[in-house]
C-alpha positions as CSV (number, residue, x, y, z in Angstrom):
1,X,0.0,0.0,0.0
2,X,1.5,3.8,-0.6
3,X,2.8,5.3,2.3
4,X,0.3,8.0,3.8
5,X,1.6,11.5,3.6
6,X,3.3,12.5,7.0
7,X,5.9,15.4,7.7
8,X,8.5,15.6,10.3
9,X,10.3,18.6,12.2
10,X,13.8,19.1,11.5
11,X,16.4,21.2,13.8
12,X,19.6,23.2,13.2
13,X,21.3,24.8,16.1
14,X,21.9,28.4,15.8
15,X,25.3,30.0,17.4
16,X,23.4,31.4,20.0
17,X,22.3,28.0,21.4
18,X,18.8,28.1,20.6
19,X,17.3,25.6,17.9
20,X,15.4,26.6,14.5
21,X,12.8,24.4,13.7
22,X,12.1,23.4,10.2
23,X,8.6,21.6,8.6
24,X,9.2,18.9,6.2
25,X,6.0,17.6,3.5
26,X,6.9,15.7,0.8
27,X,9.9,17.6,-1.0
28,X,9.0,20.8,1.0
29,X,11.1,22.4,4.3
30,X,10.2,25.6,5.6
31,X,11.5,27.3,8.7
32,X,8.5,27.5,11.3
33,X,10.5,29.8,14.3
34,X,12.9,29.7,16.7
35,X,13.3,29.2,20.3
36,X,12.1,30.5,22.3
37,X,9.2,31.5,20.5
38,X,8.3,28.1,19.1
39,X,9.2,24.9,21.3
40,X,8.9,21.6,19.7
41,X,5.9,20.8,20.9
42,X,4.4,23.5,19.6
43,X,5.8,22.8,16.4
44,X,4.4,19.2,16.0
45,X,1.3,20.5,16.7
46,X,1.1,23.4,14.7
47,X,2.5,20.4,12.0
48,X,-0.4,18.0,12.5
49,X,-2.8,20.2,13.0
50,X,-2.6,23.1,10.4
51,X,0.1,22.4,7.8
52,X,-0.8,18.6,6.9
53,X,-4.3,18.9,6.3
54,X,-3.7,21.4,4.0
55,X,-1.0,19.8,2.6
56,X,-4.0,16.8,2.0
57,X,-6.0,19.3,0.6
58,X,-2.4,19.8,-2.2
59,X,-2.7,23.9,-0.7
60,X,0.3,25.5,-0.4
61,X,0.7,24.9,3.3
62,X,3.8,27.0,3.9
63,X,1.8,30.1,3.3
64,X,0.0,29.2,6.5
65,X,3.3,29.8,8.3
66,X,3.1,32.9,11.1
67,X,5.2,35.7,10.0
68,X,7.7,36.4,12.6
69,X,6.8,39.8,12.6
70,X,3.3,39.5,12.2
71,X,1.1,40.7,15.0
72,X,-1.9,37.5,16.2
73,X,-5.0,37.8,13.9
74,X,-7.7,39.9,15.7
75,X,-10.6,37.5,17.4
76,X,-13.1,39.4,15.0
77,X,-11.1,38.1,12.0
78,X,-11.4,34.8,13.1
79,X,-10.9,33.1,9.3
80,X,-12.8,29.4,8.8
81,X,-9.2,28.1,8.5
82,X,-8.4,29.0,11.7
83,X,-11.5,28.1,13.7
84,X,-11.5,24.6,11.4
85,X,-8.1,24.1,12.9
86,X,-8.8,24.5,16.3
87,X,-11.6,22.4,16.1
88,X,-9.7,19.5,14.7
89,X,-6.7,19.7,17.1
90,X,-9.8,19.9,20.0
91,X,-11.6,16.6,18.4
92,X,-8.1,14.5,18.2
93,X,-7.5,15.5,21.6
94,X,-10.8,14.4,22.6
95,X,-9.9,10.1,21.5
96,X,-7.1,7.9,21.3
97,X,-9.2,5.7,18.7
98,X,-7.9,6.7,15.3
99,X,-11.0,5.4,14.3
100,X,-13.2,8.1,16.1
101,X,-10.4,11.1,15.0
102,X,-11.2,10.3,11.3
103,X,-14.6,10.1,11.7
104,X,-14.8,13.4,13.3
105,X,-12.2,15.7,11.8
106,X,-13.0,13.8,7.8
107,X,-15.8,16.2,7.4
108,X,-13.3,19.1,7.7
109,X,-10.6,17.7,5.8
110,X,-12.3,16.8,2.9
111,X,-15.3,18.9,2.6
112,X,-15.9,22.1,4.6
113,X,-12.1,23.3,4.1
114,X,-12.3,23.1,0.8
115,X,-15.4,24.8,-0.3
116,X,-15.5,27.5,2.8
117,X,-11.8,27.9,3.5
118,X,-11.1,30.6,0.7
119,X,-13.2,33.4,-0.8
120,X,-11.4,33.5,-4.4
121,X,-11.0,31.0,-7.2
122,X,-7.6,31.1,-6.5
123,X,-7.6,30.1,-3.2
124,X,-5.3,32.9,-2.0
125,X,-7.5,34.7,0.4
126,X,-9.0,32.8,3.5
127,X,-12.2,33.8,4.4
128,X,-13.8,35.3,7.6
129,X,-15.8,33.0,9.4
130,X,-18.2,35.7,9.9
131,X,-18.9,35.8,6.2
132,X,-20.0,32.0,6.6
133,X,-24.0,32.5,6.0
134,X,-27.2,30.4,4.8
135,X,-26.8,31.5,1.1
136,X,-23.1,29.9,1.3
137,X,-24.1,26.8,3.1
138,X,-26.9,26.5,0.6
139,X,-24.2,26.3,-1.8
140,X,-22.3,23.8,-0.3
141,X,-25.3,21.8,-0.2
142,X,-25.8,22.1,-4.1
143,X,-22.5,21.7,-4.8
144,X,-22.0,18.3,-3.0
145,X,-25.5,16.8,-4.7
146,X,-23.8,18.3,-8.3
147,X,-20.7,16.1,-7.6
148,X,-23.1,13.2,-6.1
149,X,-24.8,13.2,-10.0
150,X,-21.6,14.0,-11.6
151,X,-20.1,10.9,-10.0
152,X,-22.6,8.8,-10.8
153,X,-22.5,9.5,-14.7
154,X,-18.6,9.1,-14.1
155,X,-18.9,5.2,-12.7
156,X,-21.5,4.9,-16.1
157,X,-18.5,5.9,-18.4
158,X,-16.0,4.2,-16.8
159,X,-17.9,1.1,-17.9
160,X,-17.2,1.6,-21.5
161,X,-13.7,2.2,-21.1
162,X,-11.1,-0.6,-22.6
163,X,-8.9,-2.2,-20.5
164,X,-6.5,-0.1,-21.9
165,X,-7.9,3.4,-21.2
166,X,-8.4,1.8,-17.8
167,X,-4.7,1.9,-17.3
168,X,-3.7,5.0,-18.3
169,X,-5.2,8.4,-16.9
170,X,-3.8,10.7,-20.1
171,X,-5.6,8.2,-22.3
172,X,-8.2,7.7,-20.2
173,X,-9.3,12.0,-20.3
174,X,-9.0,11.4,-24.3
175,X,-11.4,8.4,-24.8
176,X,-14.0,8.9,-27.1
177,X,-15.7,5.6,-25.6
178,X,-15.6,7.4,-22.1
179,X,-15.9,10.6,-23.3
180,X,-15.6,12.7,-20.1
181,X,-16.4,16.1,-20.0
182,X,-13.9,18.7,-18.6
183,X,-16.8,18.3,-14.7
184,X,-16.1,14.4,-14.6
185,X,-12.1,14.5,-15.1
186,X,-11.4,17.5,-12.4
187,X,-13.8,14.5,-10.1
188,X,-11.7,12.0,-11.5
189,X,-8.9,13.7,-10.5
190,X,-10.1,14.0,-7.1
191,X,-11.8,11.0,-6.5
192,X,-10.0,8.4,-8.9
193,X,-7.8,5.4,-7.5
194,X,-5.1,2.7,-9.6
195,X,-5.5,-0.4,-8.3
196,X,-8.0,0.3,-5.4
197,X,-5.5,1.9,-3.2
198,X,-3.2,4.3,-5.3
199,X,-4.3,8.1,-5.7
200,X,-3.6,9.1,-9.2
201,X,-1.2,11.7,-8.4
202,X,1.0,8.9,-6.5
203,X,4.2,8.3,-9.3
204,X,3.8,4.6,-8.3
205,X,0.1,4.3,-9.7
206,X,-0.9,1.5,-10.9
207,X,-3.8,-1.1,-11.7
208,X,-6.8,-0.3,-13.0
209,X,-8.6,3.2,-12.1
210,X,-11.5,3.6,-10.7
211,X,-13.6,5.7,-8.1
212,X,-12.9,6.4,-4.3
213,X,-16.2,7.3,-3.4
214,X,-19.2,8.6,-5.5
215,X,-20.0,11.2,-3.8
216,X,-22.1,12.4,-0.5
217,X,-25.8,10.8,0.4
218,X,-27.9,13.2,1.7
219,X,-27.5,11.8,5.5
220,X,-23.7,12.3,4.9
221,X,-24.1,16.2,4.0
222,X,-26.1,16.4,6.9
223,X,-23.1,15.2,9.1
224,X,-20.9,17.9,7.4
225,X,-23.6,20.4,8.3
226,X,-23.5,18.9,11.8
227,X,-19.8,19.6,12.4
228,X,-19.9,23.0,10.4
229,X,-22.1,23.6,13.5
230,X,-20.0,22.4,15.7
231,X,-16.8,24.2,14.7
232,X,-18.9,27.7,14.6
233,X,-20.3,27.0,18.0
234,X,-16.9,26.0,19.0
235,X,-15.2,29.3,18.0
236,X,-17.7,31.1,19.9
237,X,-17.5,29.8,22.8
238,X,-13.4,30.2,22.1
239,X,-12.7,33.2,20.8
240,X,-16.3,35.3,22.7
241,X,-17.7,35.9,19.0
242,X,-21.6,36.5,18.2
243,X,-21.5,34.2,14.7
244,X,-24.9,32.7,14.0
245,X,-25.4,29.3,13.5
246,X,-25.3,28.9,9.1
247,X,-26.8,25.8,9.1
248,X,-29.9,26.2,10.9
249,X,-33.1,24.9,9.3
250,X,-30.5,23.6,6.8
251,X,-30.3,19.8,7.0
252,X,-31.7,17.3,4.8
253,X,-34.1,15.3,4.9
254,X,-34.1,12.1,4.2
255,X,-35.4,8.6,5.0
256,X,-35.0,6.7,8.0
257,X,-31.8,4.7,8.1
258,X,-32.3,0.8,6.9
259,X,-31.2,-0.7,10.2
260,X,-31.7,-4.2,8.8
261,X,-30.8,-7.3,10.1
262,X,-30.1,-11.5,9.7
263,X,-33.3,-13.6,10.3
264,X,-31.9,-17.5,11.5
265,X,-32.8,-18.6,8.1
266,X,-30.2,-15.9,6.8
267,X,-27.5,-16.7,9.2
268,X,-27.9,-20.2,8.4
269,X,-27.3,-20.1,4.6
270,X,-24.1,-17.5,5.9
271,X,-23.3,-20.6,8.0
272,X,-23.6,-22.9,5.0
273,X,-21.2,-20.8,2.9
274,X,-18.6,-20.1,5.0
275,X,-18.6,-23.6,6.3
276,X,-17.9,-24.4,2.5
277,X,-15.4,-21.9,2.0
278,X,-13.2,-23.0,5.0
279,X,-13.5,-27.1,3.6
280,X,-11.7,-25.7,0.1
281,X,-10.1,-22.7,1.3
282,X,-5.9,-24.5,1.3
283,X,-3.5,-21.5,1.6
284,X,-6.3,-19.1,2.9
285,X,-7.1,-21.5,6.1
286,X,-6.2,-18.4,8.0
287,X,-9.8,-16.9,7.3
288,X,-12.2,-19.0,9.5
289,X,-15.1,-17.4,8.1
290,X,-17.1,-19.7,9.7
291,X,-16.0,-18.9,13.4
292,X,-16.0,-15.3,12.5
293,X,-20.2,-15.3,11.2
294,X,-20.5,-17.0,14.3
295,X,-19.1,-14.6,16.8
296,X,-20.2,-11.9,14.4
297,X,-23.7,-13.3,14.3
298,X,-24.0,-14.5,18.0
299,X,-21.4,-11.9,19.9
300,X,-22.2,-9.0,18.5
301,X,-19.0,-6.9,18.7
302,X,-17.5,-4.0,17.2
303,X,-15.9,-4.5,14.0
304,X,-12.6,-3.0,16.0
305,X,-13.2,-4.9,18.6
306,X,-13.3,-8.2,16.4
307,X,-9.9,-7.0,14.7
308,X,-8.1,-7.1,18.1
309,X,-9.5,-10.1,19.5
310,X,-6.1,-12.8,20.0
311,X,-6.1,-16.6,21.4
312,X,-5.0,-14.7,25.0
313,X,-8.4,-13.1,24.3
314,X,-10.7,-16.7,24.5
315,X,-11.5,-18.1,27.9
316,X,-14.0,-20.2,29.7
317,X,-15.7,-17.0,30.2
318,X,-15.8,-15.9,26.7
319,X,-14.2,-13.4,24.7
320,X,-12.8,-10.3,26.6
321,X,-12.8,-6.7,24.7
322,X,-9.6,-5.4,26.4
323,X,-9.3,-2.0,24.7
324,X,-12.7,0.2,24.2
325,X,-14.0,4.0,23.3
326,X,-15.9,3.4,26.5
327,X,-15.6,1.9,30.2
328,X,-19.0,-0.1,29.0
329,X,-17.1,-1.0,26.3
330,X,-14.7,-3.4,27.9
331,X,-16.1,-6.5,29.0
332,X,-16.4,-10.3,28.5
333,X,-18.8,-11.6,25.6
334,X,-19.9,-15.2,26.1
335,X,-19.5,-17.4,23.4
336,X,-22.2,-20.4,22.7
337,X,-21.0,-23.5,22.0
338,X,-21.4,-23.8,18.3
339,X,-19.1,-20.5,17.8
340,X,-16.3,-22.4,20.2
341,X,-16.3,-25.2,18.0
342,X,-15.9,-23.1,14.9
343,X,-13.3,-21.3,17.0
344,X,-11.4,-24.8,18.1
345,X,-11.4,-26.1,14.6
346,X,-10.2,-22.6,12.7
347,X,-7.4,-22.8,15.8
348,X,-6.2,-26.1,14.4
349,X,-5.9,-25.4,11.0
350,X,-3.9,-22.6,12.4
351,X,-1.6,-25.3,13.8
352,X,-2.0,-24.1,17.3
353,X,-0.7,-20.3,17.2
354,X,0.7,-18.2,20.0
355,X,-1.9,-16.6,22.8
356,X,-0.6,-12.7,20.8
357,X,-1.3,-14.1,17.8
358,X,-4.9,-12.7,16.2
359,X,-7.8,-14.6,16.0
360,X,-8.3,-14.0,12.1
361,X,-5.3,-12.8,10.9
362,X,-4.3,-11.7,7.3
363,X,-2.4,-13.7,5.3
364,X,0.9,-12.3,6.5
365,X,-0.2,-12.6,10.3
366,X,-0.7,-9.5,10.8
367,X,-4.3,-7.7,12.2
368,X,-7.3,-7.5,10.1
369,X,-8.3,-3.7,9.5
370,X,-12.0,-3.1,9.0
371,X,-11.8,-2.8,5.4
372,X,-10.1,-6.0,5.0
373,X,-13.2,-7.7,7.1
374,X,-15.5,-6.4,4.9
375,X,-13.8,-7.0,1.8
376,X,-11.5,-9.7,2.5
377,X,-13.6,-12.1,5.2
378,X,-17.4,-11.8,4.9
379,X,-17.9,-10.4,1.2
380,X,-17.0,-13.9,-0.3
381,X,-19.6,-15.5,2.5
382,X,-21.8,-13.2,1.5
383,X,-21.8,-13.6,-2.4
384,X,-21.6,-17.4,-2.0
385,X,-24.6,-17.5,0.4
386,X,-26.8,-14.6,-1.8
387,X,-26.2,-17.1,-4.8
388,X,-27.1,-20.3,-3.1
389,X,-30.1,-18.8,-0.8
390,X,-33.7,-20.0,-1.6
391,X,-35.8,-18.0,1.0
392,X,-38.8,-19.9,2.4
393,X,-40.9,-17.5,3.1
394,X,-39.8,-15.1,0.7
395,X,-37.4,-12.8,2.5
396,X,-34.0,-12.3,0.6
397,X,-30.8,-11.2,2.4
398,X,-30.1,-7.5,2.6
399,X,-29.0,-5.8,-0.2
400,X,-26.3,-4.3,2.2
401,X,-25.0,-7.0,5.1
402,X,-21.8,-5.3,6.9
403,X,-20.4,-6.1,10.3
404,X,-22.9,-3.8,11.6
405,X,-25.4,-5.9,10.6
406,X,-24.4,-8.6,12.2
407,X,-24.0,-6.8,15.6
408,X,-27.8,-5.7,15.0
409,X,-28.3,-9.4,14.7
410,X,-26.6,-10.2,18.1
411,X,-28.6,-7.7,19.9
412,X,-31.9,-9.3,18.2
413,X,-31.6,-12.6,19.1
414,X,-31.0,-11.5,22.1
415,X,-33.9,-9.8,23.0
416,X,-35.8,-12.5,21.1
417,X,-34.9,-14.9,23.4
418,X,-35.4,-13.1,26.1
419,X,-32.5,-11.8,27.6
420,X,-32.7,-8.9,30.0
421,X,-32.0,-5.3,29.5
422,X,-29.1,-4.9,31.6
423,X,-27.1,-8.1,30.2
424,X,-28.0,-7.1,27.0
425,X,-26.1,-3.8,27.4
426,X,-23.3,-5.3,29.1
427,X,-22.4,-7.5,26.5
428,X,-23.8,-5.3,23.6
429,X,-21.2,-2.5,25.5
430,X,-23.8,0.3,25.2
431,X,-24.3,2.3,28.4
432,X,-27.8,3.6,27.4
433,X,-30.6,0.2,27.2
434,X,-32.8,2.5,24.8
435,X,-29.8,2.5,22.5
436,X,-30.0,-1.0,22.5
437,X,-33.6,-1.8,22.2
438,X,-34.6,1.1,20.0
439,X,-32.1,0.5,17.2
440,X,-31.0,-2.9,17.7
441,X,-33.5,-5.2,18.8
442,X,-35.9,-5.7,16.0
443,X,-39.7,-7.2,16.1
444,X,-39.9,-10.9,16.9
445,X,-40.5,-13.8,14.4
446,X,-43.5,-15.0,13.7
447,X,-42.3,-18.4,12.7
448,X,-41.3,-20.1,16.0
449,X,-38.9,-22.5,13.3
450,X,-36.7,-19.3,13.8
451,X,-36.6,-18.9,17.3
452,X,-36.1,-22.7,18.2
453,X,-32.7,-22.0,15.5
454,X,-31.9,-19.6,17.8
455,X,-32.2,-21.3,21.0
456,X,-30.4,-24.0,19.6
457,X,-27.2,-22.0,18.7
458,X,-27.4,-20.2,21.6
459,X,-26.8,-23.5,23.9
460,X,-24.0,-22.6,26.8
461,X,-24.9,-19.1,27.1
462,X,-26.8,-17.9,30.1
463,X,-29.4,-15.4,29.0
């Protein structure tokens, strides 16, 4: 995989003693200060904070520099750059789950500071934060659902691209199969991929492009609303300004999120497949998709949590989550006795690994990230099981199953057998039972075929 972009501090003593501290991005080193003025901690978070996101964002970053001379920026010309800054270093401060960072500072990164960060074309004059209004978030909004239907046509045309073109972005911009308009390539640009992994300004591109993302859902501009909110209200409360909230009355709306689930007969034709899979599997042994749908299915934890788990991890008592968001969130999951099986039998064609060693590894031994669960571990289950699944009573599986899903699933059967409130939140890891019975638990079967599955996978658990 390409190496993520990072910059370090460099330091050259000066003949008085004191240090001069240097920023380094990419090819790039500019002097930040000296001591005493700037200490290295300062520095590095000046660095993280400020410079690299806009060296993300390809802006020249050095221009952010503070002038030595230059007197602080009055609190009344508090620019968006500025207040988005501080609200990022204040949200990273705020987690030591990198997981939780991105979430909350990707927003800024890759939406808001682009669009509201300058007031010209050229990107050469930051703009107040006061001058942030309902006419400008208006435009944000249009602009993102523009890029949403530009994306869309781009995916199309990327379909009737050869091979070829597919290889090679210059030729790719000067298809006539494609035929991209001059909208679609500056998205391409910004959103295309080599080989699911390489941006295509990385020099070691390569693979066949395609798209990163195509584009923002209306729930997802909402949650960039949401934080423009937050960094106004922030800088308010900060800096003792009077801005007014933009985005009020603002949000989209949209339709109520499809929290959906695995009915029995689901999870048994999951089962089936990964079962399969495992019996043929050879060289890729080290999957145990079969033990992984069943804690999945029957454990319910976080995908980040399921990524961690080790061999140190299983016990008589079940699975402990050692490392959590949330005090709630550490605690000991039982595991039924069909999942230990699955568990015993995936640690033998391990050939009886280390207690450090993770539970599902990749194929070089090393942790699973999320992406490589969803991609990697349950997508082929998933195919296999959507081709081979005749549904009884006419119910197909989702049209999206994720690990989610299968955490919504754990909290379900739960409740439908009748497991109390406070267990149920202790090994679901929410502090807040209406969390857990409002948006996991779903209506109970009908068909008591599905619950007596249930109950029979659910043998050795107390409920």
């Amino acid at each position: 995989m390409p190496t993520p972009l990072s910059g370090h501090l460099e330091t050259r003593v000066l003949a008085d003693g004191h240090r001069a501290l240097y920023a380094k991005i990419r090819t790039d080193r500019h002097l930040l200060g000296r001591e005493p003025e700037w200490s290295k901690d300062r520095a590095e978070r000046f660095l993280k904070s400020t410079l690299l996101p806009a060296a993300k964002l390809r802006q020249p970053w050095w221009d952010l520099i503070p002038s030595p001379d230059a007197d602080p920026a009055p609190t009344q010309s508090l620019t968006v750059w500025q207040a988005c800054t501080e609200y990022v270093q204040w949200r990273e401060s705020r987690s030591e789950n990198h997981n939780t960072r991105s979430a909350a500072t990707s927003p800024v990164v890759k939406h808001l500071l682009p669009f509201f960060a300058f007031a010209d074309a050229g990107q050469t004059i930051q703009r107040p934060l006061s001058d942030v209004d309902e006419g400008l978030v208006a435009q944000f909004i249009e602009r993102k659902r523009q890029e949403r239907a530009i994306l869309t046509d781009l995916a199309e045309k990327l379909t009737e691209a050869s091979p070829e073109e597919l290889q090679d972005l210059k030729r790719l911009t000067q298809s006539a199969s494609a035929d991209l308009d001059e909208d679609e390539i500056v998205l391409l640009r910004r959103f295309g991929q080599q080989g699911g992994r390489y941006k295509l300004s990385d020099p070691h591109a390569r693979g066949r492009i395609s798209l990163s993302s195509r584009g923002l859902r209306d729930s997802e501009i909402n949650r960039c609303l949401s934080t423009l909110r937050s960094v106004v209200g922030r800088a308010n409360r900060r800096h003792g300004l009077q801005v007014p909230d933009p985005t009020l009355d603002m949000r989209l709306r949209g339709e109520a999120p499809n929290r959906n689930w695995l009915w029995p007969e689901h999870l048994e034709a999951l089962i089936t497949a990964a079962r399969a899979l495992d019996e043929r599997e050879g060289r890729y042994a080290h999957n145990g998709r079969e033990a992984a749908v069943w804690v999945l299915a029957l454990c319910g934890p976080r995908v980040h949590e399921f990524c961690a788990f080790t061999w140190r991890d299983l016990s008589d008592a079940g699975l402990t989550v050692r490392t959590s968001k949330t005090a709630a969130g550490r605690r000991t999951i039982q595991v039924p006795a069909v999942a230990r099986a699955a568990l015993s039998a995936h640690r033998a064609r391990l050939g009886d690994p280390n207690a450090d060693t993770p539970i599902w590894p990749t194929s070089t031994g090393r942790r699973r990230d999320r992406n490589n669960v969803r991609s990697r571990l349950l997508a082929p289950v998933i195919n296999t099981a959507r081709a081979a699944h005749e549904p009884q009573a006419g119910e197909p599986l989702p049209d999206r199953v994720t690990p989610h899903t299968f955490r919504r699933t754990a909290a379900t059967a739960w409740y439908w057998l009748g497991r109390d409130e406070r267990t149920t939140m202790h090994e679901i890891g929410h502090r807040s039972s209406r969390l857990t019975l409002e948006v996991y638990a779903q209506p109970r079967p009908r068909d008591p075929k599905q619950k007596q599955m249930l109950a029979g996978w659910m043998a050795g658990v107390e409920l």
